[in-house]
N, C-alpha and C positions, 0 to 999 in steps of 0.2 A: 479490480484494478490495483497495481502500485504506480506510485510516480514514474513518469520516464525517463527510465535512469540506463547507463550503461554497465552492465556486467564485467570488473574489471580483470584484465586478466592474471590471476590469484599465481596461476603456476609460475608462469615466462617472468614473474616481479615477486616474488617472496622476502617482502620486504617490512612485513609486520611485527614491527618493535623483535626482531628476533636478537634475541640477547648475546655474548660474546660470554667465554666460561667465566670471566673475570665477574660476571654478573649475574651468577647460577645463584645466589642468596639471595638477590632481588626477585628470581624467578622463581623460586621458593616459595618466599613469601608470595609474590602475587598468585601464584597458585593456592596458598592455604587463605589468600583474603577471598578468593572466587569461589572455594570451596564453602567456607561461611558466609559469603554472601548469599552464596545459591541454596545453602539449606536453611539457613532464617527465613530467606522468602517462603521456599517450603512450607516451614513449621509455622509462620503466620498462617500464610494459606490455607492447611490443612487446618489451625484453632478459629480461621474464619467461617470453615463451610462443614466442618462434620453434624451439626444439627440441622446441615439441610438435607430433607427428602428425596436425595436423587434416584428412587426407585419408581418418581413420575416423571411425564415428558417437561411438565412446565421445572421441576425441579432441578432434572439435569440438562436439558439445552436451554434453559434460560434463568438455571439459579433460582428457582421460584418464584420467578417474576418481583426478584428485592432488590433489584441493584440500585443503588442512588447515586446521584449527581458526579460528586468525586471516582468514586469507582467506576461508572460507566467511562468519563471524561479520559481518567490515565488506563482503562485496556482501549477505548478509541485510537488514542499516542502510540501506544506501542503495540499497537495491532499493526499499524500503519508502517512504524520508522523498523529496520534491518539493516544488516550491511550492506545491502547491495544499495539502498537507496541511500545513507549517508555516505559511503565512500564514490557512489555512484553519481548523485549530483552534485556534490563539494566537484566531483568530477568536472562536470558540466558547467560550473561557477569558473573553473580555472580556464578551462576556454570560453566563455561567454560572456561570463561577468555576472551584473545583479540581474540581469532580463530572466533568468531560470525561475528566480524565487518563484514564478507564476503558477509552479508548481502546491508550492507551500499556501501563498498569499490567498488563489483564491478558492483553495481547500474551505476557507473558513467562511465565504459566500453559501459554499455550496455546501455546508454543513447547516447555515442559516435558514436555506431553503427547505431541507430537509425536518428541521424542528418547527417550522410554521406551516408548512404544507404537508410533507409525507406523513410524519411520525404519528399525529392526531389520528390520518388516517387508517396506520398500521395496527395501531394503540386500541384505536374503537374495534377493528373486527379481530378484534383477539390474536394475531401472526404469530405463527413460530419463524417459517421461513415467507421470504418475500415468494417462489414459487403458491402457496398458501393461497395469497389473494387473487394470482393468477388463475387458478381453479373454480375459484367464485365467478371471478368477471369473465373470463370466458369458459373453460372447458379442464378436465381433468389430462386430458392428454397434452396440451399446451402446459400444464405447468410439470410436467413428467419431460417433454423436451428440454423445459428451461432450468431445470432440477439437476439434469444429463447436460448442459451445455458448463454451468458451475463446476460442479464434479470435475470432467474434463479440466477447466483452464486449473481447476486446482491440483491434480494430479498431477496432470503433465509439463505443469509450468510454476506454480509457485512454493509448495515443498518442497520439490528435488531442488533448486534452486538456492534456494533458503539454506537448504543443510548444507546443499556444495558452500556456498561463497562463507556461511559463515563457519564453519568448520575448516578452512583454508586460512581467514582471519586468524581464530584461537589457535592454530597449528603453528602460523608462524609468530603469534605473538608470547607465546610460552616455548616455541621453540621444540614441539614435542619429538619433533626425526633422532634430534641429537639427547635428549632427557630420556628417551625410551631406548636408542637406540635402535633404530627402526628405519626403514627408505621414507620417502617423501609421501610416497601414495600409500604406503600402510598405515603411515599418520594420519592423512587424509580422512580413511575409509575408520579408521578407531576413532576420532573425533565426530566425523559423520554419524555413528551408531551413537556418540555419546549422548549426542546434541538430541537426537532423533527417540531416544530409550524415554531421556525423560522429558523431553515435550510429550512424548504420546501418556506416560505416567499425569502428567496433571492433563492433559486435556482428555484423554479417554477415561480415567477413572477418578477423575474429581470433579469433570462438566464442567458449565461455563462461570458460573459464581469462583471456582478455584481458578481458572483460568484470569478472570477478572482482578480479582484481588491481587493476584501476582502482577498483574501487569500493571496496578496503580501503584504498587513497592517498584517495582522498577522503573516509574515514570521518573520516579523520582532521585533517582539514581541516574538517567539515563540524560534527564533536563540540568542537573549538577556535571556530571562529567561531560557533558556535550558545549555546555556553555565554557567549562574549564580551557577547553582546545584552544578559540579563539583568543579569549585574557591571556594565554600563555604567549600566544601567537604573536598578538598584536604587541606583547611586551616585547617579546625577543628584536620585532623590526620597530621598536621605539625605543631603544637602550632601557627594559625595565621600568617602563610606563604606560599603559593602555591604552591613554587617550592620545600621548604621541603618537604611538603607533597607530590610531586610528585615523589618523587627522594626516601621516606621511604617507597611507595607504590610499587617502581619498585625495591628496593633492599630485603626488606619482601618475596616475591612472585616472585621470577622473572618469574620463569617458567610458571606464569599465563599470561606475556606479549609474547604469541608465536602466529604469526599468522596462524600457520600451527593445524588444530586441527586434534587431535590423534580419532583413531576408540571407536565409544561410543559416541564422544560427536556429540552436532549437526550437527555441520561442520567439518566433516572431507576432508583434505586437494585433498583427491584425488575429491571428488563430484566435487570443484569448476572447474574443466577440465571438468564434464560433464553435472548433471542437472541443478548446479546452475546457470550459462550463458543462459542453456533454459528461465529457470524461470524467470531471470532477462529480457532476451530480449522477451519475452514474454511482461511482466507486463509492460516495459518500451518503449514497440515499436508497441504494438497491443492492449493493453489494451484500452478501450473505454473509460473509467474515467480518464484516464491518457493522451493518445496521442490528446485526444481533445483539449487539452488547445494548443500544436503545429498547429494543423490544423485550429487554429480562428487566427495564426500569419497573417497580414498585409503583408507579402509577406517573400519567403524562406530564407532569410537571416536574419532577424528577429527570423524566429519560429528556427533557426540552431544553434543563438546564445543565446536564451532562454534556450535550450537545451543544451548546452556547459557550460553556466553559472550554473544552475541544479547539473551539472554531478559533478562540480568542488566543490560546496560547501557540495554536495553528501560525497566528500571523506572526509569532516571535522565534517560530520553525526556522526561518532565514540563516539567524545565529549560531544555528548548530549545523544546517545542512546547505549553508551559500556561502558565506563567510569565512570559513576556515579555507574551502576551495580559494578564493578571491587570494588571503593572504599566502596562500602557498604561494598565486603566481608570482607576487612580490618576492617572498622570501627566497624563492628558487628563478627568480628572474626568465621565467615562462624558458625553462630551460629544462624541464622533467620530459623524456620521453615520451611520455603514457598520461595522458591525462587523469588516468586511474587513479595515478601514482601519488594524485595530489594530497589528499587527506591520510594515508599513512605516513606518507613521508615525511609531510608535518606533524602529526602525534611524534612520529620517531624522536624529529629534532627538536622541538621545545616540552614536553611532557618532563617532568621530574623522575627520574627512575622512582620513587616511592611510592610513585602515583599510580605504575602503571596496572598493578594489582587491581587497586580499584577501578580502572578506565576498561580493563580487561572481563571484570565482573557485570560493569555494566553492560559493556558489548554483548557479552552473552547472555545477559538477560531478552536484549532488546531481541539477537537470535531467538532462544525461546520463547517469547512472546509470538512473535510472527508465525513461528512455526505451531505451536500449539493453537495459537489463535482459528488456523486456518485450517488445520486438523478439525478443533472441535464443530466446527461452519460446518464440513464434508460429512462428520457424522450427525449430523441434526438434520443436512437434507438428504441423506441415505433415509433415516429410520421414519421421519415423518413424512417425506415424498415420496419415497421409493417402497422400502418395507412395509408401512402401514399402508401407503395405498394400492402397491399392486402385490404384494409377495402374503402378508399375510393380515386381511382388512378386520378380522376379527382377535387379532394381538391384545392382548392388556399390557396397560402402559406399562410395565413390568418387564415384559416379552420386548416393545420395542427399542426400549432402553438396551438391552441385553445383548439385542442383535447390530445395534446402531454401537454397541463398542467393539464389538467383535468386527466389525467392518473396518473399524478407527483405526485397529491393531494390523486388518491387512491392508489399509492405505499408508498407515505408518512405515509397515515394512516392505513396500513396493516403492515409498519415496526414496528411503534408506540405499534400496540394491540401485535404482537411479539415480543416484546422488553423484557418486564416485563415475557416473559415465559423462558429465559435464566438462569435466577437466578438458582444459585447452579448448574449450568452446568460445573465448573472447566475446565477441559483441553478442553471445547468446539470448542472454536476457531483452538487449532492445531490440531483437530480431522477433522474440515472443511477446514483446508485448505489444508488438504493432500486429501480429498473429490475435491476440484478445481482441481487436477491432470487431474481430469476425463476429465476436456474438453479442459482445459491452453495448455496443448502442443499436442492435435489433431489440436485445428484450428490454433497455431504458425506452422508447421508443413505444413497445406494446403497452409499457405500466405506465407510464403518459397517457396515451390515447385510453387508454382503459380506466382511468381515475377521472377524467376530463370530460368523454362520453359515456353514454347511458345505453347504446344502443348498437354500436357497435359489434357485430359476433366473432367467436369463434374462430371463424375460417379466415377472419382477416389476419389476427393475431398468429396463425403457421404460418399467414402467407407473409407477412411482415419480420416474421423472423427466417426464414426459407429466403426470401428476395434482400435481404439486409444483409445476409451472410453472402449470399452468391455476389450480386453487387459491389461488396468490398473488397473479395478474392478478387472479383476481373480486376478490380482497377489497380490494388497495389500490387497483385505478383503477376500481371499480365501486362497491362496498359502502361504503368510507372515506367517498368523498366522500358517498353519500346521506345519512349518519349523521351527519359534523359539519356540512352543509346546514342540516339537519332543526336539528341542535342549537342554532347560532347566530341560525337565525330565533329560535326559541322565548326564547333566551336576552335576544337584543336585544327580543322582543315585551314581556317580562318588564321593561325599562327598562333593563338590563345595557351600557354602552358603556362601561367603563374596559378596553381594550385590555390589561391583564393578565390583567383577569376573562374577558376573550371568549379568553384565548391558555389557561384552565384549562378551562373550557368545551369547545376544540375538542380538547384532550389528553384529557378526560373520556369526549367522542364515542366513540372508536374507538377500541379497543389499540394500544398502540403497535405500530410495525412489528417490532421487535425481539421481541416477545410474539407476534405473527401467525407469525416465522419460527419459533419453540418448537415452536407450535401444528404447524406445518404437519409439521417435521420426526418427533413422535412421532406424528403420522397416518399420514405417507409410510412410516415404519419400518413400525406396524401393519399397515396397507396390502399390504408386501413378506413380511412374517412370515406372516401370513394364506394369503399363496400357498404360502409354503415348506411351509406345514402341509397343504394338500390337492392340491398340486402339485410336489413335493419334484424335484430333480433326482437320475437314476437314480444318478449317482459322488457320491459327497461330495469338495468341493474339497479338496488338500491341496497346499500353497505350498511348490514345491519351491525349493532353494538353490542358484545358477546357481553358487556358487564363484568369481562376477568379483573379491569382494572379500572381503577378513577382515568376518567378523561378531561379532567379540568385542568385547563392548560396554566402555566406562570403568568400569572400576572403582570409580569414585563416582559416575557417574550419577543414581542413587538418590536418596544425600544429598544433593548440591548442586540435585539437583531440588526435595527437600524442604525446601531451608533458601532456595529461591528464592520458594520458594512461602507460604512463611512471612515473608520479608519485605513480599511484596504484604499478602497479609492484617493484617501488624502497622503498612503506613502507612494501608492503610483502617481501622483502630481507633483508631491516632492522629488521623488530621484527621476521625473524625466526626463531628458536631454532637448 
């Protein structure tokens, strides 16, 4: 999963700091700081990981199992954050206000849960990929569906994706139509390959420890230039002071500071009690591009405080990905077309031209990151799920390595030629990621019930993700739309045509989608209980300890969980209305 954001539309608005010729030195240089930016990280990366052994599996899809604390914590970040989700929900912040952050906030719950519950358990039976345990607890073919269902959202949804929007960014933020001389979409599709050559360079033939270490240099890049937006921000609407400007933005607007969002908007307050903890502990505890950077930790205490460090800087996410939005709508007096629009248009207008090098370097790290991230996830469950278990079972880890990059290179170059076909797809992305529903919480769902019982088989776990998937198609691209159809005639018959009233009206229609995935996951669970009860499997499961690594957990785990957890809750009591 990424956050639910909207895909903004890059072409119809090419409005990314694109410089004027009067300002070809500025773009110079920010072109020669992005070019050193991007190959220092390089050359660290590469002097962090050439004495690792990645001619084993543990070596290259999991770094040898050495990752620590810090490193796991900043490739967690920037595995996570991309263009589409920072311009995407700063998006979302300018028409909703602070109720979005719920995206970010309770990321860092559901990170919490994950390093007290999941991870001990990944930790002890040795996981490469979460499909892995699947296999154990129920069957080798259930986790070869769930291996294929990954794959899929990652091919078809989050590479191409990735390359399009942020390759559209760097295109208009360097200006490259007019620097190369070149149309708009031959920029595009040269940027696309660019972005795309070397993500697949560090994540196909450096594995996940290069991948990683890149992505803790760029956290940190990415947490300085992300904080920069808003101080710039909030000085420019406070005559060159931060805290005026912070304090004219919350007395302006108050009621746009409520964490509680009202029906209509994206987050409304009841979903975060139901789908959105799925989704989050879903994305954050089973995701394959994500819980791998935990599963290459050096031993459990490590991957717990990785995970804890994550959650916590999770909750100051707001500042780079709510905030800036919020202040556009002040600064542009909810007067931008495009919601999209909001977060570049503010970089445009308060950023320093001297800056923008650096802010432009960052950007594309955070691109890279994401994109390599999620590359290197696709070839770890190619070569361990796929290739070693049905293609070739007798491989030495040498062999699976070998094949699982060679797959990397043609997932790379099949996201590549799909990249450039996105253009002018506008709400694409939130249209795909309410498409992820279909499989996100059948298989959270199966690795729940399967962690939880002992006895449950098999057949339940197809049949839990077979009835999770069909069940969610009927109801949003079948049922949703007959309902808010039905509703909005009725409504508009009624005399109804203020377009806030017809946007209450169609939230009133049909459960939210977040409320359908609640629904569906304590069906699917009943569903699977029901079998364990008159169809029990003859062994009860019992998760044995492969000993690859220390399982002794941090010592404060506990507390700092609890007192993370206690923060979220104390800023949703502070900004409620």
């Amino acid at each position: 999963m990424i956050n639910q954001v909207c895909l903004p539309n890059f072409i119809n608005n090419p409005i990314y700091l694109a410089p004027t010729t009067k300002n070809s030195t500025h773009t110079m240089l920010g072109i020669l700081s992005f070019i050193g930016f991007t190959s220092l990280v390089g050359l660290i990366a590469y002097l962090a990981t050439r004495k690792t052994d990645e001619s084993s599996s543990d070596g290259y899809f999991l770094g040898g199992r050495s990752l620590t604390a810090g490193v796991i914590a900043g490739s967690l970040l920037l595995t996570n954050l991309s263009t589409e989700q920072i311009v995407g929900l700063n998006g979302s912040a300018y028409t909703d206000g602070l109720s979005v952050m719920a995206w970010e906030t309770l990321a860092a719950i559901a990170m919490v849960v994950t390093a007290v519950f999941l991870l001990p358990r990944y930790l002890k039976g040795g996981l490469t990929t979460i499909p892995q345990f699947l296999a154990k607890r129920f069957d080798v073919t259930t986790k070869t569906i769930t291996s294929g269902l990954f794959l899929t959202g990652y091919v078809v949804v989050l590479l191409p994706v990735i390359l399009y929007s942020g390759s559209v960014a760097i295109s208009g933020m360097f200006n490259i139509p007019e620097l190369l001389n070149v149309s708009d979409s031959t920029a595009l599709v040269l940027c696309i390959w660019g972005i795309g050559i070397i993500g697949s360079i560090y994540a196909v033939f450096g594995g996940l420890k290069a991948v990683a270490v890149s992505d803790s240099i760029n956290a940190v890049g990415l947490i300085v230039g992300g904080i920069l937006i808003p101080i710039f921000g909030l000085m420019a609407i406070g005559d060159g002071n931060a805290l005026n400007g912070l304090d004219t933005l919350m007395s302006t607007n108050p009621e746009r500071f409520d964490s509680t969002g009202e029906p209509g908007q994206e987050v409304p307050f009841s979903t975060i009690f139901t789908g959105m903890m799925l989704v989050q502990l879903f994305y954050w505890g089973t995701n394959q591009q994500i819980i791998q950077r935990a599963l290459g930790a050096k031993n459990l205490a490590e991957g717990q405080k990785g995970l804890l460090l994550a959650s916590f800087l999770k909750i100051l996410g707001p500042l780079i990905l709510v905030l800036p939005g919020m202040i556009a709508y002040h600064y542009f007096e909810g007067g931008l077309s495009s919601s999209d629009l909001a977060y570049p248009e503010l970089v445009r207008a308060v950023l320093p031209k001297p800056l923008v090098g650096f802010f432009a370097a960052v950007l594309f790290g955070a691109i890279l990151s994401s994109f390599n991230s999620v590359l290197n996830s696709s070839v770890t469950l190619f070569g361990i799920d796929i290739y070693k278990q049905h293609i070739n079972k007798e491989a030495p880890e040498k062999t699976v390595v070998k094949y699982g990059k060679i797959f990397g290179i043609c997932l790379a170059l099949a996201a590549m030629f799909i990249a450039p076909l996105i253009a002018n797809a506008g709400s694409l992305f939130n249209y795909l990621q309410e498409i992820n529903g279909i499989y996100s919480i059948p298989i959270f769902t199966i690795i729940v019930v399967g962690y939880l019982t002992k006895r449950v088989p098999a057949i339940a776990a197809k049949i839990g993700i077979f009835s999770g998937s069909l069940l969610y198609i009927i109801s949003q691209f079948f049922l949703k739309g007959q309902f808010t159809e039905r509703a909005l005639e009725k409504a508009k018959a009624s005399g109804i045509t203020d377009p806030a009233a017809l946007k209450l009206v169609e939230a009133d229609a049909y459960p939210h989608y977040l409320h359908i995935m609640a629904i569906l996951f304590l069906a699917n669970a009943a569903i699977m209980l029901l079998i364990g009860k008159f169809y029990p499997r003859k062994e009860a499961f019992e998760l044995q300890y492969t000993e690859q690594v220390s399982i002794e957990p941090y010592k404060f785990v506990n507390q700092v969980g609890l007192a993370i957890c206690a923060i979220v809750i104390c800023i949703y009591v502070y900004f409620a209305k």
